[in-house]
LUMLUMDREN-2810 file (N, C-alpha, C; in Angstrom, 1 decimal):
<atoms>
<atom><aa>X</aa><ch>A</ch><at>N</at><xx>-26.2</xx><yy>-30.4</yy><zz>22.0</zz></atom>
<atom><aa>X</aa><ch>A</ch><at>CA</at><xx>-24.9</xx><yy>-29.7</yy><zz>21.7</zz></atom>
<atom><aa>X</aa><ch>A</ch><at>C</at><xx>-24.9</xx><yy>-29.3</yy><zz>20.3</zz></atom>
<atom><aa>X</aa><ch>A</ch><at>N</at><xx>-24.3</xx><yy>-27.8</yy><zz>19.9</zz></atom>
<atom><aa>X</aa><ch>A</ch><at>CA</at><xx>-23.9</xx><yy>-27.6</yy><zz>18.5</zz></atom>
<atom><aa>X</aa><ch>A</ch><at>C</at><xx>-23.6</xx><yy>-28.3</yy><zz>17.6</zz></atom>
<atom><aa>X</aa><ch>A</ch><at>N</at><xx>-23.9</xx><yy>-28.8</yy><zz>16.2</zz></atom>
<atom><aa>X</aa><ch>A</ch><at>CA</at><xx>-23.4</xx><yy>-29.7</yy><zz>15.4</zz></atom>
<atom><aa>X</aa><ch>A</ch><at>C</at><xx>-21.9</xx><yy>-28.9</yy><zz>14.9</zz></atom>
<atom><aa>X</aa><ch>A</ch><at>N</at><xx>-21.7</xx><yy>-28.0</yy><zz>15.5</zz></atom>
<atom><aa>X</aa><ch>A</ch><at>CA</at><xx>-20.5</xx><yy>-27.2</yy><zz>14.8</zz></atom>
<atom><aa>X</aa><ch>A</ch><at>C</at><xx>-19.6</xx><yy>-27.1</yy><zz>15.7</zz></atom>
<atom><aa>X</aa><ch>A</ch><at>N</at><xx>-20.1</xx><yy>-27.3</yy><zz>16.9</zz></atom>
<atom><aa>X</aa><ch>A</ch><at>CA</at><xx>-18.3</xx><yy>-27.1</yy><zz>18.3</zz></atom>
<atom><aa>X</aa><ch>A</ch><at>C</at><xx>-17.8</xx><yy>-28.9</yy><zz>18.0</zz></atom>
<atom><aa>X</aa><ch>A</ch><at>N</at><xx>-18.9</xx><yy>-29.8</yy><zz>17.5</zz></atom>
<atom><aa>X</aa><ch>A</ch><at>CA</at><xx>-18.3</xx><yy>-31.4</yy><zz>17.2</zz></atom>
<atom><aa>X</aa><ch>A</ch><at>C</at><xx>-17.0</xx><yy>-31.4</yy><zz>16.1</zz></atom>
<atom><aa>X</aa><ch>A</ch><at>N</at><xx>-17.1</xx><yy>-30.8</yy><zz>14.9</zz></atom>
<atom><aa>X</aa><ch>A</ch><at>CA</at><xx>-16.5</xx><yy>-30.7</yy><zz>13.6</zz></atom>
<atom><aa>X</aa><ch>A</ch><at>C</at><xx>-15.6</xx><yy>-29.4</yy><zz>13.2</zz></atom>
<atom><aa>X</aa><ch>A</ch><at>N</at><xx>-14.3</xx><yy>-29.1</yy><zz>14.6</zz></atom>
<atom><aa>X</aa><ch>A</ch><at>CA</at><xx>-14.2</xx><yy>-27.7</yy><zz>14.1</zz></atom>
<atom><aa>X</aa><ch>A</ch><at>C</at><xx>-13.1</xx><yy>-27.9</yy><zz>13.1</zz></atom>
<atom><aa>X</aa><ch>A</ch><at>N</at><xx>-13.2</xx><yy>-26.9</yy><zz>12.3</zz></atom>
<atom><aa>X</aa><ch>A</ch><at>CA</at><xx>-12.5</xx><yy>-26.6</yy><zz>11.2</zz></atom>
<atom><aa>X</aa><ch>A</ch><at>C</at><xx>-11.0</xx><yy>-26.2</yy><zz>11.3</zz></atom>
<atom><aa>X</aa><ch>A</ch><at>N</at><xx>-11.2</xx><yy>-25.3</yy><zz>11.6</zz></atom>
<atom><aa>X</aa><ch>A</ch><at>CA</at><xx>-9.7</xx><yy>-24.8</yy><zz>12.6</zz></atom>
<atom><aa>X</aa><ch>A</ch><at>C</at><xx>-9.3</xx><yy>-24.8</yy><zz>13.9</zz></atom>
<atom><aa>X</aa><ch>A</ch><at>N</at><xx>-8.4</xx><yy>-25.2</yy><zz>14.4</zz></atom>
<atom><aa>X</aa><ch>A</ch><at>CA</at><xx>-8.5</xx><yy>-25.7</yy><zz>15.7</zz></atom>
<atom><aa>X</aa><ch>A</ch><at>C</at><xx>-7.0</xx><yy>-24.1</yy><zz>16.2</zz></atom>
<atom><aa>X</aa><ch>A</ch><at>N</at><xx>-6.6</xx><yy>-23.7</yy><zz>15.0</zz></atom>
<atom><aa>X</aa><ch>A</ch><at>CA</at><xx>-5.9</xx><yy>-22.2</yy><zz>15.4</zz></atom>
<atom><aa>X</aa><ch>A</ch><at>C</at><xx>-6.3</xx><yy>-21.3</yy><zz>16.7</zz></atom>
<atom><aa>X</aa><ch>A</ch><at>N</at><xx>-5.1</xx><yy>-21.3</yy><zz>17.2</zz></atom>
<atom><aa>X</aa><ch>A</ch><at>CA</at><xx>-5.5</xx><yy>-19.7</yy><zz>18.3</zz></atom>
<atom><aa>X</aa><ch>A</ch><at>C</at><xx>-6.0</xx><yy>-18.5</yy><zz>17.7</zz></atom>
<atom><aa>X</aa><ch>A</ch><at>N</at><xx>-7.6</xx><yy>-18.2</yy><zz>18.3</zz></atom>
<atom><aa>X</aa><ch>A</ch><at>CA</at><xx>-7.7</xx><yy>-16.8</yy><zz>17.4</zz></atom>
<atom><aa>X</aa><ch>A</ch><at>C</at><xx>-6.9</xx><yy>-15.7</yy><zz>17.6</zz></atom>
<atom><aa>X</aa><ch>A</ch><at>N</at><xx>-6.2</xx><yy>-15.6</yy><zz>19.4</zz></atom>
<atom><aa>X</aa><ch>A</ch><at>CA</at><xx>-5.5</xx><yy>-14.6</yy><zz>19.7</zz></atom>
<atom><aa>X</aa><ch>A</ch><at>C</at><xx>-4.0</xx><yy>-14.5</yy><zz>18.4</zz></atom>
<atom><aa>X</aa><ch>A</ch><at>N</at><xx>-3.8</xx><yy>-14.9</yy><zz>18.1</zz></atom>
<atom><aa>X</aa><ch>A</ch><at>CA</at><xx>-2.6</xx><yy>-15.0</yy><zz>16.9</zz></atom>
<atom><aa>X</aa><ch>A</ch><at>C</at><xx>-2.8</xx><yy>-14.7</yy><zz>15.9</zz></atom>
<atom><aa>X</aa><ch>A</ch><at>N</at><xx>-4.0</xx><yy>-15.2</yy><zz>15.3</zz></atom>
<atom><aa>X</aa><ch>A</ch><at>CA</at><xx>-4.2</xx><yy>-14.6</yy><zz>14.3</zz></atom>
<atom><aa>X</aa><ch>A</ch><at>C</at><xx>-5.0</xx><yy>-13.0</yy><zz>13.7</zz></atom>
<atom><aa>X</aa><ch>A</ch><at>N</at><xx>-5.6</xx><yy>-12.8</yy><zz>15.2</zz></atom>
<atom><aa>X</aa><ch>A</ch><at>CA</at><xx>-5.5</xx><yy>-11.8</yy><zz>15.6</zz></atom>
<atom><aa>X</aa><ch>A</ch><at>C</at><xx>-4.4</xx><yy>-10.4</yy><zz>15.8</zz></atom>
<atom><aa>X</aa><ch>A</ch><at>N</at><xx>-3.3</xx><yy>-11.1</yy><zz>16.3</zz></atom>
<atom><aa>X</aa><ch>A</ch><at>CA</at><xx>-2.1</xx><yy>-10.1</yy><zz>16.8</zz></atom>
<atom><aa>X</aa><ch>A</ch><at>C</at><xx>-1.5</xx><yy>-10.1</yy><zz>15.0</zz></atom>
<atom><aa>X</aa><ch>A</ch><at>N</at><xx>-1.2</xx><yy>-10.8</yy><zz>14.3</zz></atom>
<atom><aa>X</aa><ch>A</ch><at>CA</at><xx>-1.1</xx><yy>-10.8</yy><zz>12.8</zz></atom>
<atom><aa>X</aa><ch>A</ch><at>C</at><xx>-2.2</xx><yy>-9.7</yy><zz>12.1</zz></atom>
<atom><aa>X</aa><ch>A</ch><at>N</at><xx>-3.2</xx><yy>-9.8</yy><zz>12.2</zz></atom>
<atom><aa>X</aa><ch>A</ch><at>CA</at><xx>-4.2</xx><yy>-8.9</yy><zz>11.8</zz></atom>
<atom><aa>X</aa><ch>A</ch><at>C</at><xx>-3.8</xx><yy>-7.4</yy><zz>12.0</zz></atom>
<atom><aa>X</aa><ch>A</ch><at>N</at><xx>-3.6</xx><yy>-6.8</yy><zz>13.3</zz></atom>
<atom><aa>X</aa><ch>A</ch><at>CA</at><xx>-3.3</xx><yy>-6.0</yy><zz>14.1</zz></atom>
<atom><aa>X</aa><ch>A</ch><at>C</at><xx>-1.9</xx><yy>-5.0</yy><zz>13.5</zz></atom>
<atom><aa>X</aa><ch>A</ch><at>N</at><xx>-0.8</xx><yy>-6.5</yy><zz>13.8</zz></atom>
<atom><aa>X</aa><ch>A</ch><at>CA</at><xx>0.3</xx><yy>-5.9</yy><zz>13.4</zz></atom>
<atom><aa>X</aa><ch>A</ch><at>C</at><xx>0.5</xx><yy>-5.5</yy><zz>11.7</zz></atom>
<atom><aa>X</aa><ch>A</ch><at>N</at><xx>-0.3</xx><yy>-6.3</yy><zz>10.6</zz></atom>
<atom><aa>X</aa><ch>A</ch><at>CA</at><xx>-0.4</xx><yy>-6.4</yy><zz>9.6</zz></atom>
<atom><aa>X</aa><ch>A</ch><at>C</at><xx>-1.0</xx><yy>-4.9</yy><zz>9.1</zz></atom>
<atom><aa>X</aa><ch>A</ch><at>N</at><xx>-2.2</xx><yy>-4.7</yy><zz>9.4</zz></atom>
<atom><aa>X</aa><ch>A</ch><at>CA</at><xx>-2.7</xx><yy>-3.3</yy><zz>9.6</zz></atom>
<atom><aa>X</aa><ch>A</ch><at>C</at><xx>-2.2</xx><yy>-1.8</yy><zz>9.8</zz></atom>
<atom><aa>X</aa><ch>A</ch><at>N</at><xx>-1.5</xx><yy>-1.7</yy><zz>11.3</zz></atom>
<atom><aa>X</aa><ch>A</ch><at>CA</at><xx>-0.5</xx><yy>-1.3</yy><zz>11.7</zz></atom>
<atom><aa>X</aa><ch>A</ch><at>C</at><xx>0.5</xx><yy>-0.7</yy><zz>10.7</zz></atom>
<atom><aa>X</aa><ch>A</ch><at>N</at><xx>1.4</xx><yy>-1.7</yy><zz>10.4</zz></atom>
<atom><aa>X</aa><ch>A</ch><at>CA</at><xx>2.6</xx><yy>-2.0</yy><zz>9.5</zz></atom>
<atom><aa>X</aa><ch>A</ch><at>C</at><xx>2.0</xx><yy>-0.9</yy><zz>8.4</zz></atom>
<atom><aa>X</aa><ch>A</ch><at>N</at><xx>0.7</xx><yy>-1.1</yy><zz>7.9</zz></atom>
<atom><aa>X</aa><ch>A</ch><at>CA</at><xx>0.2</xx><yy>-0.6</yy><zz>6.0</zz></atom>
<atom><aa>X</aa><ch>A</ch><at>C</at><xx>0.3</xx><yy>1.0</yy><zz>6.9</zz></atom>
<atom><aa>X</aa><ch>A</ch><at>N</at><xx>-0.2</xx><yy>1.2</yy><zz>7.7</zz></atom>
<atom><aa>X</aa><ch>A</ch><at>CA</at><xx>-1.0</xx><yy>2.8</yy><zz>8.0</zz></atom>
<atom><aa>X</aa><ch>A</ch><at>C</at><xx>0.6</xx><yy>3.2</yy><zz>8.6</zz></atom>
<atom><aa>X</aa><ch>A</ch><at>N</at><xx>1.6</xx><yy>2.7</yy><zz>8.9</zz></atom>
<atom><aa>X</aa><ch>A</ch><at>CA</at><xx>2.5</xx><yy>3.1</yy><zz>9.3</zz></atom>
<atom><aa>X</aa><ch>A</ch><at>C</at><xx>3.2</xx><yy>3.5</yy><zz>8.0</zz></atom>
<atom><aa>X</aa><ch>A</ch><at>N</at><xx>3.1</xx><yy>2.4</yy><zz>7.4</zz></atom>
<atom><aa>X</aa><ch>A</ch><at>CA</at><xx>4.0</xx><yy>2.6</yy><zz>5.9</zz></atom>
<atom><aa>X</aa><ch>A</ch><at>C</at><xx>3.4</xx><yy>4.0</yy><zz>4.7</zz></atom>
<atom><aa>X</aa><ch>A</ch><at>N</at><xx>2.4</xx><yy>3.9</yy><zz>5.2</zz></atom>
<atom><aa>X</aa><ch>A</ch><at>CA</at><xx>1.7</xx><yy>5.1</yy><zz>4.8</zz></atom>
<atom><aa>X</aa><ch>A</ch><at>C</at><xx>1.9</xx><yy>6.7</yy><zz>5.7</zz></atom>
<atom><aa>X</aa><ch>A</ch><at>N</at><xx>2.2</xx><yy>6.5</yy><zz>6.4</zz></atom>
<atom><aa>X</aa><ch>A</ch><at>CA</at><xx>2.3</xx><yy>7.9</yy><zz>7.2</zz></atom>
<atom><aa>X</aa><ch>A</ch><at>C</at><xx>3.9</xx><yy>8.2</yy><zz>6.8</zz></atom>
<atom><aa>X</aa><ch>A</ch><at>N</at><xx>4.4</xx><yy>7.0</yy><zz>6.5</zz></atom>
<atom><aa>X</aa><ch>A</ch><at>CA</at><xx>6.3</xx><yy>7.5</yy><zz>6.6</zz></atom>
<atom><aa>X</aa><ch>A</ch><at>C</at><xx>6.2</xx><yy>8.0</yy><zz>5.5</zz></atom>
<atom><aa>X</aa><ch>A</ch><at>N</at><xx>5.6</xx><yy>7.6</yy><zz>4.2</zz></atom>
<atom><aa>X</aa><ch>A</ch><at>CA</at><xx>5.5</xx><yy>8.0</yy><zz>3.0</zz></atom>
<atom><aa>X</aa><ch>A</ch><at>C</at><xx>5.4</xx><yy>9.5</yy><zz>2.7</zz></atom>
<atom><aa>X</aa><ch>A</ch><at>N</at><xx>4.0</xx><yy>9.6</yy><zz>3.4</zz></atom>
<atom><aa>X</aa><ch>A</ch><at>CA</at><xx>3.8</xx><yy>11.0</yy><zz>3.6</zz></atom>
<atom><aa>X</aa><ch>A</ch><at>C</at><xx>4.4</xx><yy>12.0</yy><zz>3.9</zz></atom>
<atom><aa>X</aa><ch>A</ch><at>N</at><xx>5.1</xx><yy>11.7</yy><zz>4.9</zz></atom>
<atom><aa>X</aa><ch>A</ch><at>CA</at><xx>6.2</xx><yy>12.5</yy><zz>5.7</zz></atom>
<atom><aa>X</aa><ch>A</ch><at>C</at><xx>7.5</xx><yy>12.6</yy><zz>4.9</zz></atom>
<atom><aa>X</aa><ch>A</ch><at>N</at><xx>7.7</xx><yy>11.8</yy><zz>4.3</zz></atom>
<atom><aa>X</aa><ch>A</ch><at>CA</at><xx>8.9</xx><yy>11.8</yy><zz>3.3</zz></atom>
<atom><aa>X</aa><ch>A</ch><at>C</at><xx>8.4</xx><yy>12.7</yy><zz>2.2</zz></atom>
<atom><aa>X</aa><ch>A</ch><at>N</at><xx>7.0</xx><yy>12.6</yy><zz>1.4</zz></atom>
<atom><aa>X</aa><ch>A</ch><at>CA</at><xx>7.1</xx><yy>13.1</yy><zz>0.6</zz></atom>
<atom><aa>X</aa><ch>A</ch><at>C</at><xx>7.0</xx><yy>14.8</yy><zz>1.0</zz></atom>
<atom><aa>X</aa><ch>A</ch><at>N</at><xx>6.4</xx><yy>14.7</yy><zz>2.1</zz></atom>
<atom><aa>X</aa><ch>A</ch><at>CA</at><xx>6.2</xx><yy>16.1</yy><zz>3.0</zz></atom>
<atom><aa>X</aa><ch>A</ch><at>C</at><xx>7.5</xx><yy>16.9</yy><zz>3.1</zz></atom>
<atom><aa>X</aa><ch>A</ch><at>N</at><xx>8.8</xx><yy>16.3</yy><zz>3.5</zz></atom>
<atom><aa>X</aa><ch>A</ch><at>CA</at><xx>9.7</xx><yy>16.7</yy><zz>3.6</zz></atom>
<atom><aa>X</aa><ch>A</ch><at>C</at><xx>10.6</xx><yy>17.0</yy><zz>2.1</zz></atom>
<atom><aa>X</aa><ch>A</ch><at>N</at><xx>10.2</xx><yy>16.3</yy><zz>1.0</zz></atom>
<atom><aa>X</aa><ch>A</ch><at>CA</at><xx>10.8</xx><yy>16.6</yy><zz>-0.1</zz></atom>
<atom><aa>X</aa><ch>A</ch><at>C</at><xx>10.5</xx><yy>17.7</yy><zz>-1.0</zz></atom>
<atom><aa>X</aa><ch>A</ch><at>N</at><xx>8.9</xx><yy>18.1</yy><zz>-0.5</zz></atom>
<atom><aa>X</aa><ch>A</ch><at>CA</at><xx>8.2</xx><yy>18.8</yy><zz>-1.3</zz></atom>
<atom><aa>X</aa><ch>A</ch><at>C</at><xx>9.0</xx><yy>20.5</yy><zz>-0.7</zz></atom>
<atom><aa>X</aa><ch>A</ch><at>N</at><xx>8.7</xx><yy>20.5</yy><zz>0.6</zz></atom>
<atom><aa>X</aa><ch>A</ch><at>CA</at><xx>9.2</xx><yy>21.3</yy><zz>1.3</zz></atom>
<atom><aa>X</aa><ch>A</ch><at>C</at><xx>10.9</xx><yy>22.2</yy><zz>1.7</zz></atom>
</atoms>
């Protein structure tokens, strides 16, 4: 057996920290396009 599946470190759901990752991501590139669009519309 793996000496590493005996001693795990984190015993966390990766699906979670996953969906965190995702929505975290998400969130920046969204916050980035509204920006854009705002500044789009101001310029205009």
């Amino acid at each position: 057996m793996n000496e590493f599946e005996q001693d795990v470190q984190s015993k966390r759901n990766d699906f979670t920290d996953t969906m965190v990752g995702m929505v975290v991501s998400f969130g920046f590139f969204a916050t980035i396009f509204i920006v854009a669009v705002v500044i789009k519309q101001i310029i205009s």
